[in-house]
N, C-alpha and C positions, 0 to 999 in steps of 0.2 A: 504494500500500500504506500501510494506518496503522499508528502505532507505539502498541501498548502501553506506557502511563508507569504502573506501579505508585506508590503512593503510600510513601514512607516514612517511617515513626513516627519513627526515632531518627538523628538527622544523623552520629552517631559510627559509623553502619554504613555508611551513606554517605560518608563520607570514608574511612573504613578501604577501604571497597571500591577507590575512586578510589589511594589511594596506592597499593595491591597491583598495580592495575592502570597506572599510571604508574612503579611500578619495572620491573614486569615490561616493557613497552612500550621504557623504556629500556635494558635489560638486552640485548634483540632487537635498538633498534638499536647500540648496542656492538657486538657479534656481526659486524653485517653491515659495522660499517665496518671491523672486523678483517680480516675475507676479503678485502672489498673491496682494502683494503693490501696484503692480502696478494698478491692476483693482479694489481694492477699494480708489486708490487714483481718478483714471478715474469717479467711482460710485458719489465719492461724486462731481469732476466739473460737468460731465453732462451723460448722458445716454451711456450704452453700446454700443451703435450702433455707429459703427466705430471705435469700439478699435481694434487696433492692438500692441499686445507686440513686432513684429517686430520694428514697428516705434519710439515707448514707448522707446526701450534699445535703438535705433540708437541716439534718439534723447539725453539718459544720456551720448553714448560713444564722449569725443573730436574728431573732425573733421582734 
């Protein structure tokens, strides 16, 4: 398969795009290393059954 490379005029859209798309990229993996912690903190109190990462983040967010 070939990859269309669009040409682009203005490099400030191109780097704009690039950082949106490198925060966003790191943002996701945050996220999954959160879970991650989260479910082998879970691992080692007691078994998986009943985890929820919903509950897991409610319960680190202030009320």
């Amino acid at each position: 398969m070939q990859q269309v490379v669009l040409p682009i005029k203005d490099s400030n859209v191109l780097r704009s795009c690039l950082r949106n798309q490198l925060t966003s990229t790191s943002a996701t993996l945050s996220g999954i290393e959160v879970i991650h912690a989260l479910r082998k903190k879970t691992r080692r109190e007691l078994s998986l059954i009943g985890f929820s990462a919903v509950d897991e983040l409610k319960a680190m967010v202030p009320a």
